[in-house]
NUVO-256539 format. One line per 2 residues: their letters; for each residue x, y, z of N, C-alpha, C, CB. Coordinates in nm, 3 decimals. Glycine has a CB too. Example, Ala and Ser with C-alpha at 12.3 -4.5 7.8 and 13.67 -1.06 7.14 Angstrom:
<recs>
AS	1.319,-0.569,0.780,1.230,-0.450,0.780,1.320,-0.330,0.780,1.131,-0.447,0.905 | 1.285,-0.225,0.708,1.367,-0.106,0.714,1.290,0.003,0.787,1.408,-0.060,0.572
</recs>
This chain:
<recs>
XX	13.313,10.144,9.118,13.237,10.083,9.010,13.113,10.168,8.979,13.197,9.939,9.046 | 13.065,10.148,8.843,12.984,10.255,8.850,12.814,10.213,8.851,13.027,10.345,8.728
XX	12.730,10.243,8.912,12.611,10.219,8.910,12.557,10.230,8.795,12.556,10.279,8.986 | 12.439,10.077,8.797,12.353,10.068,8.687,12.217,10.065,8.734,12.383,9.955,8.605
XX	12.141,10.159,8.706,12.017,10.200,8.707,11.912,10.128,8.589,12.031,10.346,8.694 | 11.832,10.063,8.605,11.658,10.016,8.507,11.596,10.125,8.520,11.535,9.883,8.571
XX	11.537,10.192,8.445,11.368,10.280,8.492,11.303,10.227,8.385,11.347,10.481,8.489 | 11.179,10.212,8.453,11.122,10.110,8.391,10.955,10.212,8.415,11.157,9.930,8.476
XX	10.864,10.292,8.292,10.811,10.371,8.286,10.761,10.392,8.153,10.868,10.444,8.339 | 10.619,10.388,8.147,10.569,10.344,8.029,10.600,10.544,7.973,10.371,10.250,8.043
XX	10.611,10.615,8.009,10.634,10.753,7.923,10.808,10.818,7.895,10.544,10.879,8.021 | 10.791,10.813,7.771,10.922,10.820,7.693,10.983,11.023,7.754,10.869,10.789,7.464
XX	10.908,11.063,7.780,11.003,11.176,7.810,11.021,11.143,7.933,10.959,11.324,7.790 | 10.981,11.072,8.045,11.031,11.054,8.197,11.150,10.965,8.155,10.911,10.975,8.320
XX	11.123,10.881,8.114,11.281,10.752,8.064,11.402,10.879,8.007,11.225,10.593,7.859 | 11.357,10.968,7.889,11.491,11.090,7.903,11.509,11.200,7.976,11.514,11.156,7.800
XX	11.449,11.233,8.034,11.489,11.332,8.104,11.575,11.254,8.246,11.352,11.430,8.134 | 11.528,11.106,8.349,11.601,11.037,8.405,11.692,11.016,8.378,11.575,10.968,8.423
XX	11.672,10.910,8.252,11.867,10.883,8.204,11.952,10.998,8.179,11.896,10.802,8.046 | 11.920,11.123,8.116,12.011,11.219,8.106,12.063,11.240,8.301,11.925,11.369,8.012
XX	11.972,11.271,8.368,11.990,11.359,8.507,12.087,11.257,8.546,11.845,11.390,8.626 | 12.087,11.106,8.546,12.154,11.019,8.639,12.293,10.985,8.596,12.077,10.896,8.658
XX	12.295,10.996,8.424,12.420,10.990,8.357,12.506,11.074,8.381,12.412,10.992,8.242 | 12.476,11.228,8.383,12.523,11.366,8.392,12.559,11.423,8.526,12.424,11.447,8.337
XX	12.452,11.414,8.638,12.449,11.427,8.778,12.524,11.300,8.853,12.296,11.440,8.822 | 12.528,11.210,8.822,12.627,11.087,8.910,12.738,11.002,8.793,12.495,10.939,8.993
XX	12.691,11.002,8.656,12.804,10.930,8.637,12.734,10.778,8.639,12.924,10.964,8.755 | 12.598,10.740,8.648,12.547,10.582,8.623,12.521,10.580,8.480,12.401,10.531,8.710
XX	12.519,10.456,8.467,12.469,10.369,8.369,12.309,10.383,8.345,12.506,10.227,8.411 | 12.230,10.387,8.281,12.103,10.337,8.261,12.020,10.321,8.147,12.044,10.391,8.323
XX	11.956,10.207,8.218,11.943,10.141,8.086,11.708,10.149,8.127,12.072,9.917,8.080 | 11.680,10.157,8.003,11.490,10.179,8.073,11.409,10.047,7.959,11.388,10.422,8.018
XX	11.319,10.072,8.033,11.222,9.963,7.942,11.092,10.056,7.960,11.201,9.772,8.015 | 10.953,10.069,7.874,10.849,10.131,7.837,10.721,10.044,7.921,10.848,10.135,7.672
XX	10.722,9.904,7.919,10.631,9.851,8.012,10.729,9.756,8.149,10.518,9.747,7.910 | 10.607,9.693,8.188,10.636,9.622,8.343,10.690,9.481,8.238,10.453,9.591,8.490
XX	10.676,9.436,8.162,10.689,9.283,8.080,10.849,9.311,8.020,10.542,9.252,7.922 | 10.878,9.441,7.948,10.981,9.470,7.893,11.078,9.481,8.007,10.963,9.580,7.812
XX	11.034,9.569,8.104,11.120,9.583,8.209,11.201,9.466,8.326,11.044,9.664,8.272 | 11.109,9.356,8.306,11.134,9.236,8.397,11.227,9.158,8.282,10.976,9.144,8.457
XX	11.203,9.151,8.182,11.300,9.116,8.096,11.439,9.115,8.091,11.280,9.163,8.023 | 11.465,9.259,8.105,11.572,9.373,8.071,11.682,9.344,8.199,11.494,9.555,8.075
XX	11.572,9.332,8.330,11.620,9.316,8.435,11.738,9.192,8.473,11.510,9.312,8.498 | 11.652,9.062,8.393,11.695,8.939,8.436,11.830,8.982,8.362,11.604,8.792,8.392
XX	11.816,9.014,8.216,11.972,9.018,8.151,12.026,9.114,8.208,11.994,9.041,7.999 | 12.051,9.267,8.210,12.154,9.329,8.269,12.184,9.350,8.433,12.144,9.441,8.212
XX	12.118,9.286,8.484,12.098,9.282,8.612,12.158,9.434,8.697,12.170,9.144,8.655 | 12.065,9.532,8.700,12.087,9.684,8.733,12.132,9.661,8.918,11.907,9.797,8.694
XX	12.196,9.733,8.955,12.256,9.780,9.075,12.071,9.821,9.182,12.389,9.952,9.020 | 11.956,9.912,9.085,11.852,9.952,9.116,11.801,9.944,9.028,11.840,10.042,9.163
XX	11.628,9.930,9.050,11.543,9.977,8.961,11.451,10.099,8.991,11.472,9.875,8.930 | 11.372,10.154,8.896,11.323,10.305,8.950,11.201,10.215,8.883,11.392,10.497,8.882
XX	11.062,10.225,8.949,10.941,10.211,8.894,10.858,10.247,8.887,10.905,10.162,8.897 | 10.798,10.278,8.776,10.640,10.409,8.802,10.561,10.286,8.848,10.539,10.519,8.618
XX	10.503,10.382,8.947,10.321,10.293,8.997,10.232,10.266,8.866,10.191,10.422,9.113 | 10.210,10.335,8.802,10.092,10.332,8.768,10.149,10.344,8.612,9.989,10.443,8.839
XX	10.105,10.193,8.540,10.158,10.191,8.378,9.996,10.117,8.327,10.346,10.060,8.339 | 9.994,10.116,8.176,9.928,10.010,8.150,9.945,9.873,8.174,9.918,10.017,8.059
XX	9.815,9.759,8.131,9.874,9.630,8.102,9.896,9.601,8.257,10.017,9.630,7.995 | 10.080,9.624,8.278,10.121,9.579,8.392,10.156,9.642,8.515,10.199,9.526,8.366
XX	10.110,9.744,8.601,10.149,9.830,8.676,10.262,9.777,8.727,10.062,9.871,8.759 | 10.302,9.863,8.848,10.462,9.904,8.911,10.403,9.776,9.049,10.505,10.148,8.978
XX	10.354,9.777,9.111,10.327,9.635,9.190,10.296,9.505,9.175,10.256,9.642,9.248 | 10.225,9.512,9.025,10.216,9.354,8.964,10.379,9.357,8.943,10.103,9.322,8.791
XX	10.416,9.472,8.884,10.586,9.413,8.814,10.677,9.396,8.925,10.679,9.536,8.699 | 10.678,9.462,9.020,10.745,9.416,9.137,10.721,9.269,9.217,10.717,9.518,9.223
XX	10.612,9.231,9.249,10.550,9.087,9.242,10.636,8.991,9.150,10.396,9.093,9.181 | 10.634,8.984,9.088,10.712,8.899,8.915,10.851,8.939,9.003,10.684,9.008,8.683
XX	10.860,9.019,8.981,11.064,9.058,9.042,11.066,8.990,9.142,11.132,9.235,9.104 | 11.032,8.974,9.223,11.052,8.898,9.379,11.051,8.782,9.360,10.951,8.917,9.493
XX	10.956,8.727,9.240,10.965,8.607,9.252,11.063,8.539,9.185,10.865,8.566,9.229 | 11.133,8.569,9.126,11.249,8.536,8.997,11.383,8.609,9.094,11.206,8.644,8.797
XX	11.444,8.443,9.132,11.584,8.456,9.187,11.711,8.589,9.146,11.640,8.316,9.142 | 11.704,8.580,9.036,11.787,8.648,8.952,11.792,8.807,8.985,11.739,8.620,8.812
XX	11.618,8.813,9.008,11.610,8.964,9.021,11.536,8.994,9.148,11.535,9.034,8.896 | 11.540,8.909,9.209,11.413,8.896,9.391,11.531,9.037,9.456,11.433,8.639,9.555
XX	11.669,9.024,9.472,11.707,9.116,9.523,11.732,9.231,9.482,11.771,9.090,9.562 | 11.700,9.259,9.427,11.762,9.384,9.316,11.630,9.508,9.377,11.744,9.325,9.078
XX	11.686,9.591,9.479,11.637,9.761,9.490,11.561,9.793,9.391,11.751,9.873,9.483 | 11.396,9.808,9.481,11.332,9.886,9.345,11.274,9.969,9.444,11.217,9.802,9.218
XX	11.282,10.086,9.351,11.199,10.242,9.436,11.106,10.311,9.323,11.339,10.394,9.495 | 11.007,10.333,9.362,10.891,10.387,9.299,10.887,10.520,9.227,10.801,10.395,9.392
XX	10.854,10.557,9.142,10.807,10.676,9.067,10.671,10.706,9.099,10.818,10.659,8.921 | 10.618,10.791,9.169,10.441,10.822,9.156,10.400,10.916,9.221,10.344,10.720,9.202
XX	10.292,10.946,9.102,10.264,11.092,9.177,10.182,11.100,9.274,10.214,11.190,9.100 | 10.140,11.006,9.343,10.051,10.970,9.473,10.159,10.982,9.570,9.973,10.811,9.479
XX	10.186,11.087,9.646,10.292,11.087,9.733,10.192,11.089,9.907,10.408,11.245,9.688 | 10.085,11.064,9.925,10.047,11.012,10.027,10.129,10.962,10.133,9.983,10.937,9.992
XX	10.120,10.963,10.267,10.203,10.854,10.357,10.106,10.702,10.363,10.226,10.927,10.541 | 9.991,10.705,10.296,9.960,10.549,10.282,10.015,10.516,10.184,9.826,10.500,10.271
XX	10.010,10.560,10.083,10.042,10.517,9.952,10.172,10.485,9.972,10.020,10.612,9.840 | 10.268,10.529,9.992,10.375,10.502,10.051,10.431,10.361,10.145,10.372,10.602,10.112
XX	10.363,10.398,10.269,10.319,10.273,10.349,10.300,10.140,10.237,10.161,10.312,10.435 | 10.195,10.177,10.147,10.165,10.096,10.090,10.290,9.973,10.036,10.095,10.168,10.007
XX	10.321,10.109,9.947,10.448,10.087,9.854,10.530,9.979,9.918,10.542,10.224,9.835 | 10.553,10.017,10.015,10.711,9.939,10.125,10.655,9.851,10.129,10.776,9.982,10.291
XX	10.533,9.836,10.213,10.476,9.665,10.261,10.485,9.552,10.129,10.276,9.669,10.313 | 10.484,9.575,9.976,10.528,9.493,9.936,10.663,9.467,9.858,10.449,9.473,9.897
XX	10.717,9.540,9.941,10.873,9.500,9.920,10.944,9.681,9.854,10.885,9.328,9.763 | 10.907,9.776,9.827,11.010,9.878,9.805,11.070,9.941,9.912,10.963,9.974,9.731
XX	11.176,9.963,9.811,11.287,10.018,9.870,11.270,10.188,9.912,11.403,9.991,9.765 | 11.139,10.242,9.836,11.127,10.365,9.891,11.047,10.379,9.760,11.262,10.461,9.937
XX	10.996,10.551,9.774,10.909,10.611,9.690,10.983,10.781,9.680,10.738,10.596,9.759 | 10.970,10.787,9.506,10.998,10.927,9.482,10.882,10.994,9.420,11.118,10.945,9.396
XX	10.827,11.135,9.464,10.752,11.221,9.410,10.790,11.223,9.256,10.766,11.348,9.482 | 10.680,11.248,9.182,10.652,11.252,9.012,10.573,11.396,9.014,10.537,11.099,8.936
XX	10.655,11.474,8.974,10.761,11.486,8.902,10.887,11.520,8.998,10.732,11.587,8.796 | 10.968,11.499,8.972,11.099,11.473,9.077,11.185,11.592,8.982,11.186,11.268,9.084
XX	11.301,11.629,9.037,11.381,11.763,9.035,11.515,11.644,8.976,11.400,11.878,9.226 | 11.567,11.695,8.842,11.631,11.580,8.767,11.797,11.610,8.825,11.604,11.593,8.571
XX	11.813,11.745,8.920,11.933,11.794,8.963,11.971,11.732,9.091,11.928,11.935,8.973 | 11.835,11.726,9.150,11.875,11.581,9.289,11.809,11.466,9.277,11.830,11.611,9.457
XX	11.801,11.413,9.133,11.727,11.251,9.135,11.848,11.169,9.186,11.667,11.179,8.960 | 11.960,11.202,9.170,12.098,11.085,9.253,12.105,11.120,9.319,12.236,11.049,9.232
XX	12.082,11.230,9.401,12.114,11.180,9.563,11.985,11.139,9.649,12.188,11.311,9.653 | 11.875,11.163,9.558,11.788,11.115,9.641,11.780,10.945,9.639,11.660,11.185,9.606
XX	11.775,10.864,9.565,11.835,10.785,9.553,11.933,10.716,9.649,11.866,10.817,9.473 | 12.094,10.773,9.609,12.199,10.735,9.706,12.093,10.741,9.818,12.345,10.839,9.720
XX	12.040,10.849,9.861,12.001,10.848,10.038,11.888,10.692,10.027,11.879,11.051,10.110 | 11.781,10.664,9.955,11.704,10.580,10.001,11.798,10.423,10.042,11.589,10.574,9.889
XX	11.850,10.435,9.912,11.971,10.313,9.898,12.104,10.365,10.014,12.045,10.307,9.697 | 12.131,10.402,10.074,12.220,10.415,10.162,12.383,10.432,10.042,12.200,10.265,10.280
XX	12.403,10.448,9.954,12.492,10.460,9.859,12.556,10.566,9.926,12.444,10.479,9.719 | 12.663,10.584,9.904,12.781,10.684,9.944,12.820,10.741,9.821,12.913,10.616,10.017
</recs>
């Protein structure tokens, strides 16, 4: 079956250059939203396999929107892994303690964004 990916990232060339790498390099689905409000939306209806989330948006950052996700049945389980360019091991730390699934460096290499991925998510 084939994986469906959210990225959910308020900047329109990170949303294409992702969806191209993940469509092209693995063969997923993905579908993006521009804020944290659009993205929790998007979520409840297509309900993605993962979500990819930048830290740091307007309005609603990548941890308020993760907060909201956890709390809404629909989407509490649904894999979310971070976009940010704070690649720190606190920041990180950080990240996990409220619930991610992992953190990817910004700007990320669009030739191994799926397997880095598969590896956080344990995907085969």
């Amino acid at each position: 079956m084939r994986k469906h990916i959210l990225l959910i990232d308020d900047e329109d060339d990170i949303r294409e250059v992702t969806a191209v790498s993940l469509e092209t390099t693995a063969g997923w689905q993905v579908s993006s939203a521009g804020s944290g409000v659009a993205g929790i939306e998007l979520a409840k209806k297509a309900r993605p396999d993962a979500i990819l989330l930048d830290v740091m948006m307007p309005d609603q950052d990548g941890p308020a929107t993760l907060r909201l996700l956890r709390k809404d049945e629909v989407t509490a389980k649904i894999p979310v892994i971070f976009l940010t360019a704070k690649v720190q091991s606190i920041e990180r730390e950080r990240l996990h303690a409220i619930g991610a699934a992992g953190t990817l460096a910004k700007p990320f290499d669009p030739l191994t964004l799926a397997n880095e991925i598969k590896k956080i998510l344990n995907w085969q």
